[in-house]
TORVO-888397 format. One line per 4 residues: number of its first residue (from 1); their letters; for each residue z, y, x of N, C-alpha, C. Coordinates in Angstrom, 3 decimals, padded with zeros to 6 digits. Example, Ala and Ser with C-alpha at 12.3 -4.5 7.8 and 13.67 -1.06 7.14 Angstrom:
BEGIN
1> AS> 007.800,-005.690,013.190,007.800,-004.500,012.300,007.800,-003.300,013.200 | 007.080,-002.250,012.850,007.140,-001.060,013.670,007.870,000.030,012.900
//
This chain:
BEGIN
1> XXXX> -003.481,007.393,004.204,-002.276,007.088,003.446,-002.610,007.145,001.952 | -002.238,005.976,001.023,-002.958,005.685,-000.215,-001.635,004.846,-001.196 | -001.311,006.265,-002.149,-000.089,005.318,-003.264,-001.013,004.699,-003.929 | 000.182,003.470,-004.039,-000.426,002.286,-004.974,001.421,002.049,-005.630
5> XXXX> 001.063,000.914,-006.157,001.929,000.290,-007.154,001.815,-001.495,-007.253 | 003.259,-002.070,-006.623,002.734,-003.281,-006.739,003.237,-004.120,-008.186 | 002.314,-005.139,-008.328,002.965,-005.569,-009.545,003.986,-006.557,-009.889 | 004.965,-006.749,-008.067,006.162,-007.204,-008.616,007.136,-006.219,-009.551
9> XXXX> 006.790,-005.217,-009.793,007.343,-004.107,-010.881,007.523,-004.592,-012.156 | 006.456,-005.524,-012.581,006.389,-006.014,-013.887,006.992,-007.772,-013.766 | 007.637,-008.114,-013.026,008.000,-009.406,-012.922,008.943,-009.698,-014.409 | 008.914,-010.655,-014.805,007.908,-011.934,-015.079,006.480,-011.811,-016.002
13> XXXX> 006.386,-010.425,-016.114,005.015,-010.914,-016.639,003.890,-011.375,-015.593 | 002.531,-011.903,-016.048,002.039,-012.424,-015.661,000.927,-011.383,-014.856 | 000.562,-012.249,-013.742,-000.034,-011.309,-012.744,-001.426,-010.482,-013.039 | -001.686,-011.324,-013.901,-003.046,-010.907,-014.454,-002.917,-009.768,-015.517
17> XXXX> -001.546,-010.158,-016.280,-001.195,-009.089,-017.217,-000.779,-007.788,-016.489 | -000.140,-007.718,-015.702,-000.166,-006.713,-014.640,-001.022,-005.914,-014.110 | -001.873,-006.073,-013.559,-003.225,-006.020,-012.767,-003.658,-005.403,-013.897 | -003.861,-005.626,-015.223,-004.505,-004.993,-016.264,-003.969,-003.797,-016.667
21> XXXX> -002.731,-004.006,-016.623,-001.718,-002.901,-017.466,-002.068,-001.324,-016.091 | -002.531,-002.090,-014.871,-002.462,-001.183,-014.249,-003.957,-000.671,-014.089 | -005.034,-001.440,-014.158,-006.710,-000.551,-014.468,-006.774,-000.225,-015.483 | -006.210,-000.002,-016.297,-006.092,000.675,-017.578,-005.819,001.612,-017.496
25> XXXX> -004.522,001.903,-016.866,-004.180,003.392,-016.301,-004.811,003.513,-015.160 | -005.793,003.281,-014.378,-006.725,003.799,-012.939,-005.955,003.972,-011.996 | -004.744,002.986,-011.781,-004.178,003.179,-010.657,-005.383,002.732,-009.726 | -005.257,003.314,-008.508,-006.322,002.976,-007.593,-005.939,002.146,-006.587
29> XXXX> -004.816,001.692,-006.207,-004.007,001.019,-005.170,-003.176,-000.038,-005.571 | -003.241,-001.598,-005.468,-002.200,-002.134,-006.125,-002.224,-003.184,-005.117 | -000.770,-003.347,-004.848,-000.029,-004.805,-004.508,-000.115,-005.826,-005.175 | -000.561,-007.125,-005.137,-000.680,-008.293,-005.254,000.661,-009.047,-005.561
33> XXXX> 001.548,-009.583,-006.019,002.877,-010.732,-005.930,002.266,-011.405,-006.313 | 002.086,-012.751,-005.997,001.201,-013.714,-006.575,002.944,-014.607,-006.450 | 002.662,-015.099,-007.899,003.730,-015.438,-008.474,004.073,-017.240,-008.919 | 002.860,-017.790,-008.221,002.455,-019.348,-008.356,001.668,-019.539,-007.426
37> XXXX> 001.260,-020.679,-007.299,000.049,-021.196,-006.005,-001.272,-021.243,-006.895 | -001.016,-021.598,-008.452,-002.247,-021.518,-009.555,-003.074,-020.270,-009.017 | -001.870,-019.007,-008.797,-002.989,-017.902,-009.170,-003.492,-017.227,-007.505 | -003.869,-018.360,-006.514,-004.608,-018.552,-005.614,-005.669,-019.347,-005.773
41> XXXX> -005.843,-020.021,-007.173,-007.090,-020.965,-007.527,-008.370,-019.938,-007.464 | -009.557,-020.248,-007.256,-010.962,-018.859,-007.152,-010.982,-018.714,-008.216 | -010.647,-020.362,-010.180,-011.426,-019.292,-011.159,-010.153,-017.774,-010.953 | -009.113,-018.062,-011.023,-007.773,-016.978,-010.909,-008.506,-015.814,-010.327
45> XXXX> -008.762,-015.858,-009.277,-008.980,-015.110,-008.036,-010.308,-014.296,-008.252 | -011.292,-014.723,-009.050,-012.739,-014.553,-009.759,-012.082,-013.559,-010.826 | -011.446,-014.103,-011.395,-011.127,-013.194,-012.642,-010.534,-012.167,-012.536 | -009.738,-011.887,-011.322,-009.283,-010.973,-011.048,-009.528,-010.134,-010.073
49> XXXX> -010.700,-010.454,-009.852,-011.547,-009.563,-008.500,-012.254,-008.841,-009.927 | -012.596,-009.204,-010.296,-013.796,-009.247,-011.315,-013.493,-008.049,-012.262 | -012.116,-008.234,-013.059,-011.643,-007.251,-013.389,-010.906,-005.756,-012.610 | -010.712,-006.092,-011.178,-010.431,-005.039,-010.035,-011.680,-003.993,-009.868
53> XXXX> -012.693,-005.087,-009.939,-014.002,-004.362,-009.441,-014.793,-003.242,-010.661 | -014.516,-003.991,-012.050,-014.916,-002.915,-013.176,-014.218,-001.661,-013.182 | -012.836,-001.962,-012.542,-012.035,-000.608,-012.677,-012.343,000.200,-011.539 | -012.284,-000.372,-010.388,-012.667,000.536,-009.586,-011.223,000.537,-008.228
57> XXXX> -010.790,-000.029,-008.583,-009.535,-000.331,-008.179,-009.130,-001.397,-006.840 | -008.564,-001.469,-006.240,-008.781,-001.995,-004.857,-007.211,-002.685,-004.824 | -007.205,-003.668,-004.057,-006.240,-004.676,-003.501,-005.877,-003.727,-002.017 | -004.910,-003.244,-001.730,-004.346,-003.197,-000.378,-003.469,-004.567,000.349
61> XXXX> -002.886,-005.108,-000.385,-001.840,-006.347,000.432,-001.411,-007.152,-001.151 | -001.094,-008.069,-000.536,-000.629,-009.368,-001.352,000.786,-009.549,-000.302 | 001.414,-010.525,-001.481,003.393,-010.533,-001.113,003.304,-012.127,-002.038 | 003.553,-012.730,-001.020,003.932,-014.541,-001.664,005.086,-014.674,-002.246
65> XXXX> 005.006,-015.601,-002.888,006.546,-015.764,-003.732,007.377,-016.686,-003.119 | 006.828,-017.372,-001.706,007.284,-018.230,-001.085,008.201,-017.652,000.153 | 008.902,-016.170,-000.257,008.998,-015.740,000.827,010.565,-016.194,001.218 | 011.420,-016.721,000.196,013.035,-017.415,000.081,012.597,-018.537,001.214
69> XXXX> 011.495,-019.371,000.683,011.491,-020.863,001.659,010.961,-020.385,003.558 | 010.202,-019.148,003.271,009.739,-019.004,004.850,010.828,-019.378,006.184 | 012.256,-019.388,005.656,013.170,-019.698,007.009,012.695,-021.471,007.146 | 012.604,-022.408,005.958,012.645,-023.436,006.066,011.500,-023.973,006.607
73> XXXX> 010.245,-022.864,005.915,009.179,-023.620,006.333,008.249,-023.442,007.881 | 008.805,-021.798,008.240,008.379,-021.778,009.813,009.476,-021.760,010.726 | 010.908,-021.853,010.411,011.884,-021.544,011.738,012.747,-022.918,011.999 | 012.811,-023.868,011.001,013.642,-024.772,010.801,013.378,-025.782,012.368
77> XXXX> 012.338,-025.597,013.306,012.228,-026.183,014.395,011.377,-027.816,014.077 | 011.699,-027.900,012.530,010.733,-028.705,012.507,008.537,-028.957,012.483 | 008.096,-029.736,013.604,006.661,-029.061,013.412,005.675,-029.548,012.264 | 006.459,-030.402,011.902,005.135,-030.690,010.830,005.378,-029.903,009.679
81> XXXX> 006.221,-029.489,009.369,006.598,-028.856,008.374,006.342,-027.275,008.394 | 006.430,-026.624,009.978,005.719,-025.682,009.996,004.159,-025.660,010.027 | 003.727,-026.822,010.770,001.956,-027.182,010.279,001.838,-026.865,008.840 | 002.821,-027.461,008.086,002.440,-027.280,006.379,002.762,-026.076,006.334
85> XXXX> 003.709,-025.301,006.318,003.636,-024.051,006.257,002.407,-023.460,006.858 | 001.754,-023.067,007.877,000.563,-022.535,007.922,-000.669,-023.005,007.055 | -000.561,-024.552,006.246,-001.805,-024.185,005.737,-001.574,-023.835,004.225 | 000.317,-023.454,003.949,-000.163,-023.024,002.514,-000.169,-021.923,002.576
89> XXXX> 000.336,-021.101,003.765,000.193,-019.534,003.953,-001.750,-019.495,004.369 | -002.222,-020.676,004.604,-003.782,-019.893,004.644,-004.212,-019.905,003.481 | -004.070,-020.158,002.489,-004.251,-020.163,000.714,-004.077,-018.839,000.583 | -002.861,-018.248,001.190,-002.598,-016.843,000.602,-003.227,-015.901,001.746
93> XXXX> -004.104,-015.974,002.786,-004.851,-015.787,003.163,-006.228,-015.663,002.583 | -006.773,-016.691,002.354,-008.288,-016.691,001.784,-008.036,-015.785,000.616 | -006.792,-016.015,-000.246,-006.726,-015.248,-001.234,-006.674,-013.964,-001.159 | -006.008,-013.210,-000.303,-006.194,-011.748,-000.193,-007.032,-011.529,000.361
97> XXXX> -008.207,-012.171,001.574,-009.416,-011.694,002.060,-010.300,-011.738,000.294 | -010.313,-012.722,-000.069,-011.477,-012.777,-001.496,-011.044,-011.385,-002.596 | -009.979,-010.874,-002.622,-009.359,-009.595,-002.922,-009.801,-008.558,-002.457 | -010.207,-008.803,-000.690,-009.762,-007.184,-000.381,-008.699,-006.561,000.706
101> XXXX> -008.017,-007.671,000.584,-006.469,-006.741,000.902,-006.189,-007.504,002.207 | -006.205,-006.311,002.991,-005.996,-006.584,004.509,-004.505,-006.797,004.862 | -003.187,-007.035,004.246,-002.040,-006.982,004.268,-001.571,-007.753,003.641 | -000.106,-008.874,004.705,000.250,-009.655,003.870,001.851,-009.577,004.096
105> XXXX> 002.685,-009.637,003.233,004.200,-008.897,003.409,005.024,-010.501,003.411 | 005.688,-009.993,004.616,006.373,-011.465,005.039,008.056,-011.111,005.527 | 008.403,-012.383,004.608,010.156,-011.590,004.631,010.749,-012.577,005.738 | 010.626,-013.700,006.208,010.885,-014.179,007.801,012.379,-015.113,007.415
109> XXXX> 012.949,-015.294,008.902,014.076,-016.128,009.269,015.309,-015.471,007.904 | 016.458,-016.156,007.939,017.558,-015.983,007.147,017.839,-015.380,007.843 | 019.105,-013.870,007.498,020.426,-013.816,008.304,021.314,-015.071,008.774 | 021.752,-014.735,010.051,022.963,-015.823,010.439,022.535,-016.477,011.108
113> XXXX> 021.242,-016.951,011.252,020.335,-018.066,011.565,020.649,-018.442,013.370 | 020.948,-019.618,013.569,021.030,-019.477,015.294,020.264,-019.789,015.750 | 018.867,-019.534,015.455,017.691,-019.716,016.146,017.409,-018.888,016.591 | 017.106,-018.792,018.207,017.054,-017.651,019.330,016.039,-017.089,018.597
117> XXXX> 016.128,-015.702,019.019,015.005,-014.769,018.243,013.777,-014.611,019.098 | 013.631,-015.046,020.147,012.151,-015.127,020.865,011.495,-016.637,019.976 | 012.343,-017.370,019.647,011.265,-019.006,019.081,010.871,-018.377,017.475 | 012.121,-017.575,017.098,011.435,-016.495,015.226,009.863,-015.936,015.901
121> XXXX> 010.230,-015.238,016.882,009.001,-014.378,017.118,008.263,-014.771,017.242 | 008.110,-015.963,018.273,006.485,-016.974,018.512,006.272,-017.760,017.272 | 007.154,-017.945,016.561,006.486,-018.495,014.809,005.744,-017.287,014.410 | 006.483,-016.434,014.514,005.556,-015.401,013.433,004.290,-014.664,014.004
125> XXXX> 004.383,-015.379,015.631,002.805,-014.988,016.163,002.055,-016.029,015.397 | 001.867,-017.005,015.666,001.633,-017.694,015.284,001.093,-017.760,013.929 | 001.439,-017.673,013.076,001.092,-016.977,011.939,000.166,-015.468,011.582 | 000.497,-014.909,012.763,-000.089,-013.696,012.800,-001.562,-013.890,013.175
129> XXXX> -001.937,-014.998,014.290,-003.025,-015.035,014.808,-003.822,-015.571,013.713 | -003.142,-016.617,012.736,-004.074,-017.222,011.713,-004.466,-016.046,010.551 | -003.566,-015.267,010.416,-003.838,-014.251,009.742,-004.889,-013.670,010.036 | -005.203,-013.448,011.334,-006.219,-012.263,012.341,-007.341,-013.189,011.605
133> XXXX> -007.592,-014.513,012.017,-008.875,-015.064,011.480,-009.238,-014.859,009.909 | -008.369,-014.243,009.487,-009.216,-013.997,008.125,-009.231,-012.877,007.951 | -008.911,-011.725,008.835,-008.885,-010.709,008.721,-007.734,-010.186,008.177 | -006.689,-010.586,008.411,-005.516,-010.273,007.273,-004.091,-010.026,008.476
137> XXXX> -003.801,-008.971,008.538,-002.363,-008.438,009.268,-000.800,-009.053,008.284 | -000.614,-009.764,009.332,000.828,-010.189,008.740,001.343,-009.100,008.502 | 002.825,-008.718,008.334,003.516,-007.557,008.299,004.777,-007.628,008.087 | 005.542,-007.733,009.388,007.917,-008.537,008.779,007.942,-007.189,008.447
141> XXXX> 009.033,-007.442,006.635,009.350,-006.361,006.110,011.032,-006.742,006.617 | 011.201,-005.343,006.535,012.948,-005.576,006.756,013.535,-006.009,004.935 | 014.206,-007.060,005.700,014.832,-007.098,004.335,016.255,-007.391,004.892 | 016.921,-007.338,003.829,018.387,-007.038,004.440,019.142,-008.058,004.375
145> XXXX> 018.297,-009.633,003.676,019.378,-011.009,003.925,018.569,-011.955,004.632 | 017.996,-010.809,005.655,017.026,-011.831,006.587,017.312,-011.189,008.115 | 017.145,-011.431,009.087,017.546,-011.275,010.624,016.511,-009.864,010.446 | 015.973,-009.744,009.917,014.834,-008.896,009.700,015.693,-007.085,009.756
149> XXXX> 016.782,-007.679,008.489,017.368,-006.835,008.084,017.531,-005.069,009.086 | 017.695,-005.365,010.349,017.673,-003.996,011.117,016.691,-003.181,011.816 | 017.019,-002.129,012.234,015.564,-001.558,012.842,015.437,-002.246,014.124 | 016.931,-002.178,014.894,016.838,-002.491,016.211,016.786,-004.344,016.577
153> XXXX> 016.947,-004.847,015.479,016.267,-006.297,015.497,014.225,-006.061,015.256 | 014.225,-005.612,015.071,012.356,-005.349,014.618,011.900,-004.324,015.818 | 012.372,-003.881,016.619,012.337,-003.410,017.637,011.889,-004.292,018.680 | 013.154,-005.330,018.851,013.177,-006.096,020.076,012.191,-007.213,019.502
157> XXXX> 011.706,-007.326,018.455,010.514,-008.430,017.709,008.889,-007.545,018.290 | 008.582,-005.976,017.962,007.986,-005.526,018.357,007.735,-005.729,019.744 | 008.881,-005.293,020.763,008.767,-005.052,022.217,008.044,-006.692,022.728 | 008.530,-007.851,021.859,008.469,-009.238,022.168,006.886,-009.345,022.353
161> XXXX> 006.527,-009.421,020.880,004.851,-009.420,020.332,003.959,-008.582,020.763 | 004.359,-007.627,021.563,003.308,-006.458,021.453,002.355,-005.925,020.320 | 001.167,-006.004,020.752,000.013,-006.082,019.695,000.055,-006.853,018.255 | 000.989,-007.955,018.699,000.725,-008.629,016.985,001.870,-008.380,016.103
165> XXXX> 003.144,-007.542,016.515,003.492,-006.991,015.745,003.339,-006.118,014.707 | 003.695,-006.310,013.355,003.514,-005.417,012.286,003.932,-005.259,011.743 | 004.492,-004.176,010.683,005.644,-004.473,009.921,005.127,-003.770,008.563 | 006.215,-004.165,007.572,006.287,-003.460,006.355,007.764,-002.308,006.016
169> XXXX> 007.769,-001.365,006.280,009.019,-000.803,005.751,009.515,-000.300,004.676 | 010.372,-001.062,004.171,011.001,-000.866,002.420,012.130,-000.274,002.360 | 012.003,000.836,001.859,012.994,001.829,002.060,014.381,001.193,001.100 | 014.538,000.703,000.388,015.263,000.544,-000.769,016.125,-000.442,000.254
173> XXXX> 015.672,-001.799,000.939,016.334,-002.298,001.994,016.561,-001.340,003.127 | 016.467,-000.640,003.542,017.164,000.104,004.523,018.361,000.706,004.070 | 018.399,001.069,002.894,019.473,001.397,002.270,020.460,000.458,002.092 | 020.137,-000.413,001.699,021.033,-002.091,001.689,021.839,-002.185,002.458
177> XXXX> 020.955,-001.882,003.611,021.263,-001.844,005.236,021.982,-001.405,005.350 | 022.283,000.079,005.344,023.239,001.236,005.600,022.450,002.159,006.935 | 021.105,001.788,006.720,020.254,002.715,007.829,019.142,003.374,007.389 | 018.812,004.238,008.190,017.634,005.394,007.297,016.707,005.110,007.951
181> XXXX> 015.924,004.818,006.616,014.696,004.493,006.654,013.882,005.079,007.950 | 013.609,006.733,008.499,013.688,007.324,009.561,013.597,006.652,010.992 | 014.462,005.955,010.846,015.142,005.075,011.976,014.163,004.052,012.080 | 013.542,003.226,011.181,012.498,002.385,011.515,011.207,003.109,012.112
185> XXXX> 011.344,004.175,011.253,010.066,004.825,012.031,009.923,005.163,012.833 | 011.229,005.746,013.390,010.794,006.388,014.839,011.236,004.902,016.068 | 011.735,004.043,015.541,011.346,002.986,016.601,010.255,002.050,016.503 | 009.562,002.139,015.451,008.406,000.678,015.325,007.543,001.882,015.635
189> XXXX> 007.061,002.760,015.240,006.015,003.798,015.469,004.496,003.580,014.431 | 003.586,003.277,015.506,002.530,002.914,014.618,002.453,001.309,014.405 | 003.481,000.782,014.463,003.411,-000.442,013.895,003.432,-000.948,012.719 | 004.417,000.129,011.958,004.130,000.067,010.473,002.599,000.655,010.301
193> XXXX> 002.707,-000.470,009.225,001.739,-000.660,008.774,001.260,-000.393,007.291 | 002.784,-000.780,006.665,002.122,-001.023,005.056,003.973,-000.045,004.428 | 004.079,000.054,003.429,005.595,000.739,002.964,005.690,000.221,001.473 | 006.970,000.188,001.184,007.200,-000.174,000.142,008.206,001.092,-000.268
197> XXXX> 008.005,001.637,-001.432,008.677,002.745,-001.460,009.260,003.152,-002.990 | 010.681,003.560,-002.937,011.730,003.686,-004.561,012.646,005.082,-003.919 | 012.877,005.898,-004.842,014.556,006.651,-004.691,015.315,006.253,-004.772 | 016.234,006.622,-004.471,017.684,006.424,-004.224,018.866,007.388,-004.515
201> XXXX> 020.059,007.363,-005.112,020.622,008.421,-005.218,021.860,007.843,-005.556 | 022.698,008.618,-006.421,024.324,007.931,-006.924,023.926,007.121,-008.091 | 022.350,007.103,-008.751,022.052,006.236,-009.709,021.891,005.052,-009.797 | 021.947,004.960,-008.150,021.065,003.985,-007.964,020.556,003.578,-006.710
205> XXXX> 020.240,002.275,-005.518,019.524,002.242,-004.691,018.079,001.825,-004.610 | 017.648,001.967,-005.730,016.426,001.580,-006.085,015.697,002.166,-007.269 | 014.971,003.255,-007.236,014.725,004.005,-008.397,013.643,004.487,-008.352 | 013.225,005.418,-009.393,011.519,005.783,-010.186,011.510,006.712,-008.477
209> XXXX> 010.302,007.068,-008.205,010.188,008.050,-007.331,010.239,009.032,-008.262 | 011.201,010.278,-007.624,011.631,011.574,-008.290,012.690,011.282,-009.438 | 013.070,010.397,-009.167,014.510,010.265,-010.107,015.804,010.309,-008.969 | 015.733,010.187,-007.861,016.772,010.060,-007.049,016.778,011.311,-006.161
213> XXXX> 017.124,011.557,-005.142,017.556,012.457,-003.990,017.382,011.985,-002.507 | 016.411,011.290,-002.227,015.773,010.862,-001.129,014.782,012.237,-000.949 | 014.715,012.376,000.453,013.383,012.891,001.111,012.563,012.399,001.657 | 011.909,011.647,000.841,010.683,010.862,000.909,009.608,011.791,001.218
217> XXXX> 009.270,013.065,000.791,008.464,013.572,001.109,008.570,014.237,002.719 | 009.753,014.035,002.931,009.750,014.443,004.806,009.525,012.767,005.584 | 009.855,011.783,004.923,009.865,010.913,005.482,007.991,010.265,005.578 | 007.958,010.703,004.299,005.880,010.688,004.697,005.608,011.101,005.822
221> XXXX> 005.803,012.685,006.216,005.700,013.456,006.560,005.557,012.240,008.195 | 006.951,012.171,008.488,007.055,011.017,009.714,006.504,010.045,010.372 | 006.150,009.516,009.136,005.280,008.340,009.125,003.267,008.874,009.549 | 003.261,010.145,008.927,001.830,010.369,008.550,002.016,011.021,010.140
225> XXXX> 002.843,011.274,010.862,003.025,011.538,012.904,003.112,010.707,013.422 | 003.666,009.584,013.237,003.523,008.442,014.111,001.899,007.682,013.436 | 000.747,008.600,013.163,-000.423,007.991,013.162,-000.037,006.748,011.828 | 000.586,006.963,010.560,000.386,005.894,009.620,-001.024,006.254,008.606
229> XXXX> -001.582,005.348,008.308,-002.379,005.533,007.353,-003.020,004.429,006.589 | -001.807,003.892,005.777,-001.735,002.777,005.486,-001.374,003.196,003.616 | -001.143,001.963,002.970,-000.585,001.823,001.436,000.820,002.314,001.789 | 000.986,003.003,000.453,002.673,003.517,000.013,003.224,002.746,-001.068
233> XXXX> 003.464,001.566,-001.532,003.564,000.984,-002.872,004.556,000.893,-003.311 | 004.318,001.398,-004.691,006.377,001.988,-005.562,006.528,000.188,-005.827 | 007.449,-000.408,-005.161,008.018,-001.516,-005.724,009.411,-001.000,-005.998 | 009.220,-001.392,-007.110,010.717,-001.360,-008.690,010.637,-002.669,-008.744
237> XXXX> 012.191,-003.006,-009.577,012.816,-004.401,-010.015,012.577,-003.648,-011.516 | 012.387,-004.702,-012.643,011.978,-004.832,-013.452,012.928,-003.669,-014.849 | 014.316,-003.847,-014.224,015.334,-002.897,-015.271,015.800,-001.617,-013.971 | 014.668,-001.197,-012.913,014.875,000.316,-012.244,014.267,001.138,-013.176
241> XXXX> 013.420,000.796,-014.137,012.963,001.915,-014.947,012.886,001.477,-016.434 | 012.885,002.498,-017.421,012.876,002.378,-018.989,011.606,001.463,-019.290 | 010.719,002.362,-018.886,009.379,002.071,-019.659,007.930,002.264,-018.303 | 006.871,001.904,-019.728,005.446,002.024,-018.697,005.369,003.819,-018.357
245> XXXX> 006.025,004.713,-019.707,005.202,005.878,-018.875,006.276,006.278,-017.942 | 007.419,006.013,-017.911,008.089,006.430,-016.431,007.814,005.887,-015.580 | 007.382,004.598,-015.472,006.582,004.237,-014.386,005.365,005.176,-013.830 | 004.293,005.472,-014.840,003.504,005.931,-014.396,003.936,007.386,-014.026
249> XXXX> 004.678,007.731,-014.938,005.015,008.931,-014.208,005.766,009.331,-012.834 | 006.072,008.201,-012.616,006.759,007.900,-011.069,005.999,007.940,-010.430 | 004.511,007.413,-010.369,003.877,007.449,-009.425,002.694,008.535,-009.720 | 002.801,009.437,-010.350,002.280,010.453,-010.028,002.666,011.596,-009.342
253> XXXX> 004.051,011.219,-009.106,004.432,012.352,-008.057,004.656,011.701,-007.403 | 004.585,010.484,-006.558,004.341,009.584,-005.478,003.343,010.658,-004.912 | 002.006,010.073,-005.545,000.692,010.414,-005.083,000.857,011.840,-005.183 | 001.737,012.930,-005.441,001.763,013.944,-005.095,002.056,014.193,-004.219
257> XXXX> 003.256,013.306,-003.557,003.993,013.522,-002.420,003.138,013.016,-001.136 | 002.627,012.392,-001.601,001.282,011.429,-000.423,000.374,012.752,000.083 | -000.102,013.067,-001.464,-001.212,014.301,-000.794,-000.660,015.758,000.221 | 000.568,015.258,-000.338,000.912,016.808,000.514,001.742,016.737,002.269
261> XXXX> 001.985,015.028,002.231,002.047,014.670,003.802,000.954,014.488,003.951 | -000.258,014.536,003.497,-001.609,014.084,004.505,-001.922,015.412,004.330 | -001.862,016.702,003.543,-001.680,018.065,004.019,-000.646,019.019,004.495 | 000.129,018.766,005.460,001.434,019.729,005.756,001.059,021.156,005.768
265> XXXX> 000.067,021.852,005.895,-000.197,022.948,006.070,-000.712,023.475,004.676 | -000.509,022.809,003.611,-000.447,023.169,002.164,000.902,023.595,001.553 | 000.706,024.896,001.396,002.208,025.567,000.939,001.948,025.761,-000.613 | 001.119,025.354,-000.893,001.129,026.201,-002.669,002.156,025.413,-003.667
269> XXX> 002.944,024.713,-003.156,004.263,024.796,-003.955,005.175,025.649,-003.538 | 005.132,026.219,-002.153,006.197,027.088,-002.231,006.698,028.429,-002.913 | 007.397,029.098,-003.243,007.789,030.638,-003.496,007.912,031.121,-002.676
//
């Protein structure tokens, strides 16, 4: 289990400007938003391995910006159009294998949608298997204006797929939801895979870690029992926090909270 920080945090700046702002400070873990199809080009992709690699710093998962069109482009029943959809999702494939990053965060069908949910699921095998060839784990995040949105819809997607199920769980959408985060975990199990992670409180449903009143640190805790050992990545919207050092200071008690679910039997904070 490994905090990172992705750099849809800094949206609209530029991805590269991101990526920097963050080996500068030695974050060691960072999420990918690739924010154009440009910055899947290799010189892009060169330059930014390039600068990953001086820092020392590692790619866990990449998150497409194409994730609004995914109802149109794999569920719409049309096939050529899902053919095109798989080969611009293999772009963002090659691109996170040439990265690094074994994880790719996929937000799926619309809510409402009356497309039986076994033909959603065999799209997103489908996708999953092309993923496998590059080494790269899809991952449906719940999001909450997508069919995605519940635990017990990602359940019956799990039970469907077996093995090629995977997921991403974003706590900030579970909240959306009106369900605890908890609840995904103890039904997907070790299927999660990857987390996206903010506080929450009366400030706010989306906030610095340690600015809100979530128990995130029991909910590690959960996750690190159902066998997780995957990225934790603080995704913030751009006005959840003031500045860069509350950011960073957010995620230093992230990664506090990380170290001390991958040690439960460490009491030296207590009295």
């Amino acid at each position: 289990m490994k905090a990172g920080i992705s750099t849809s945090c800094f949206y609209p700046t530029h991805t590269e400007d991101a990526v920097r702002w963050l080996t500068e400070r030695q974050v060691p873990q960072i999420e990918i938003f690739f924010n154009s199809m440009a910055e899947t080009e290799p010189a892009f992709l060169r330059s930014l391995r390039q600068q990953l690699w001086l820092a020392g710093c590692r790619v866990v998962s990449v998150h497409p910006f194409l994730s609004g069109l995914e109802p149109m482009l794999f569920f719409s029943g049309y096939d050529r159009r899902q053919a095109e959809g798989m080969e611009i999702y293999r772009h963002f494939f090659e691109a996170a294998a040439f990265l690094g990053a074994k994880i790719l965060v996929f937000h799926g069908e619309r809510a409402g949608s009356a497309r039986p949910d076994e033909q959603v699921f065999d799209a997103f095998g489908q996708l999953a298997l092309l993923g496998r060839s590059f080494g790269i784990t899809v991952t449906q995040e719940n999001v909450v204006r997508c069919k995605s949105g519940s635990a017990a819809y990602l359940k019956q997607m799990k039970d469907w797929l077996g093995p090629l199920a995977a997921f991403t769980l974003d706590v900030k959408q579970a909240r959306r939801r009106g369900e605890r985060p908890e609840d995904f975990v103890i039904l997907l199990r070790d299927s999660i895979r990857h987390v996206h992670i903010s506080d929450g409180g009366p400030a706010g449903d989306c906030l610095p870690v340690g600015r809100g009143e979530e128990d995130l640190l029991g909910l590690l805790h959960l996750l690190r029992q159902q066998g997780f050992d995957g990225g934790v990545m603080m995704e913030l919207y751009r006005d959840n926090y003031r500045d860069g050092e509350e950011l960073l200071d957010s995620f230093r008690i992230l990664e506090g909270l990380v170290e001390k679910a991958k040690n439960p039997s460490d009491t030296s904070d207590k009295t």
